[in-house]
Structures are given as C-alpha cells and as structure tokens.
N, C-alpha and C positions, 0 to 999 in steps of 0.2 A: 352878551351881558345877561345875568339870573335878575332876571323879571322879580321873583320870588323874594320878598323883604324879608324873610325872616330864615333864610341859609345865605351863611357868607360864599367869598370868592375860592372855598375849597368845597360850598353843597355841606356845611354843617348847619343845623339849625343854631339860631341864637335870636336874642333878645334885640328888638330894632334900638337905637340908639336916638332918642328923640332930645335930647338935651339942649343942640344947639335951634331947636326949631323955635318958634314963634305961636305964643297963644291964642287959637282964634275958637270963634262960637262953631260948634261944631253939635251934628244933631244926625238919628236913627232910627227910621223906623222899621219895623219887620211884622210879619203876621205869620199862622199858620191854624190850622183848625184839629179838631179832634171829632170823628166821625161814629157816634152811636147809636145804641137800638130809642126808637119812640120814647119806652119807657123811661130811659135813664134821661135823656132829654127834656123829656116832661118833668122830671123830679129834679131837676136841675132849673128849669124854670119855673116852675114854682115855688121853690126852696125846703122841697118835702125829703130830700138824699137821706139815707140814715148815718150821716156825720155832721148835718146842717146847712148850713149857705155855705155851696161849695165855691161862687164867683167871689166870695169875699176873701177866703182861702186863697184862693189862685192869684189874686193879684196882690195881696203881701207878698206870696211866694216868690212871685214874677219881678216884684222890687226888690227882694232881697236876691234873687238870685244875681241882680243885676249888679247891684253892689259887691258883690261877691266875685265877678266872673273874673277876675284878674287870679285868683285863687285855684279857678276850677280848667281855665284854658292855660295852656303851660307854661307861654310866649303872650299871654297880653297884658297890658302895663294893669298896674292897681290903678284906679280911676277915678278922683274927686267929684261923682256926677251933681251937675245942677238939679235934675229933675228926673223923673223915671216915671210914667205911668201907664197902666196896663187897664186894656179897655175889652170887653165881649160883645159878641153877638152873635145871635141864634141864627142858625140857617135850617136849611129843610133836615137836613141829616147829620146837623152838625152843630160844636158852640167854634165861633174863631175868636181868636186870641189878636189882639193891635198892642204891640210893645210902643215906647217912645223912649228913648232918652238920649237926655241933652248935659253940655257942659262948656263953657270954653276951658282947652286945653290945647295939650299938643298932638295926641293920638285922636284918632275915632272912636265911635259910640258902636260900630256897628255890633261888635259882636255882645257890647251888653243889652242893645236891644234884642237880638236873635234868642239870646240863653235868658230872658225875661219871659220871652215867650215859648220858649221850648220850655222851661221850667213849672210859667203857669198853665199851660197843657198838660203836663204829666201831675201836677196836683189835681185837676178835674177827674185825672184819671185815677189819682188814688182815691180823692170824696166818692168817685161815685162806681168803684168796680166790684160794688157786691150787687150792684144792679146791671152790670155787663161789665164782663172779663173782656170782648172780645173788642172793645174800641180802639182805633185807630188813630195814632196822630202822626201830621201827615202835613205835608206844605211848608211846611216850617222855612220864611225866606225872609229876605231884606227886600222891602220895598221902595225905599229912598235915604240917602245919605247927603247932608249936606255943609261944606264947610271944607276946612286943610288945604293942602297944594292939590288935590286931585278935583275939586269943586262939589259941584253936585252931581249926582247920579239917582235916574229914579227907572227900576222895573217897566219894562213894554206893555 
C-alpha cells in the first residue's frame, strides 16, 4: 500500500480528496531561522535597515504567504484559515521565525505554517541584504501539528 496521499494507486500525483471528511480544529506550528553578520542583526533590532522595520515586513509577508500557500504548493487545498501569526526572536547569530496557523477544517495547516515562515525569512532577507548578501536561512521545520485523523505530533 502507497503511504504517500498524494500519488494514486498507479504512482500519479493528485489532489487528496477530502470531501467526505469531517471538520475538526486543526492547528501548526513551524519555525526556522536566518543566520547573519552582527551588523545586519544589530540594524534589524534596532530598526535602523535602510528599507525600515524589517520584522513588521516579514510578518505581513509571513500571513499572506500563508494565505496564499494553496496557490504556491501545487497539491495543497486553498485554506479558509482561522488565524495565522508570525512571531521573531533574536538569537546570537540569528533572527528565528515561529509561524502558527490555525482553522477548523478538513485538511492540515502544516504547510501553511512552514511557507509563513519560510516566506517571512526571505523577506528579512530581502529588508536587509544591502547590509549582508551572505545570510543564511536555514531550519525551516514543523514543530507541532495538532488535530485530523493523524492527532497530534510534536518535534523530539
């Protein structure tokens, strides 16, 4: 039996078929970081970037990407979400990214939290790559998922 939800019983990719499922509260979260030089970090928390407040940036980004992710992944359903929000924090060498988003429906949230936070990453990285070309994003996971026939699952 193909583990895999989204190739049928010939190994063709398709769309899952969730119609006859059942609505339930279903919820995601993912994180990932993006790793820079002092400087671009420093002008990032203090709000000095030469584009502006780049955390305010990245997490509109990070909601609309999320809204959006049914458009941008080829196979995942368009998604009425209840809620979405994208949170930062500074580490030694880094800013991280914490997506969330929630909804009752019949599919998962996962991957509209993951391209939240992949998306609000790479805006950090456009506000702020006249102060370093060479930053890193990097980590980019699912940390917990909870809700549907599979329950909850959370990261070791």
């Amino acid at each position: 039996m193909n583990k895999l939800t989204h190739l049928d019983s010939r190994g063709q990719a398709h769309m899952v078929d969730v119609g006859g499922k059942a609505g339930t509260a279903r919820c995601a979260t993912a994180t990932g970081r993006i790793r820079m030089s002092a400087e671009a970090l420093s002008a990032i928390r203090d709000g000095s970037g030469p584009k502006g407040d780049v955390l305010a940036a990245a997490r509109i980004a990070g909601i609309m990407a999320a809204k959006k992710t049914g458009e941008l992944i080829p196979l995942c359903h368009p998604l009425a979400l209840d809620a979405v929000t994208v949170e930062f924090d500074f580490e030694a060498d880094a800013v991280r990214a914490t997506a969330r988003a929630s909804l009752t429906g019949k599919t998962g949230v996962e991957m509209e939290a993951m391209t939240a936070t992949a998306i609000a990453l790479l805006t950090i990285y456009d506000m702020a790559k006249a102060l370093d070309k060479g930053m890193v994003v990097e980590e980019v996971r699912l940390l917990e998922k909870t809700g549907g026939k599979s329950g909850t699952w959370r990261t070791e």
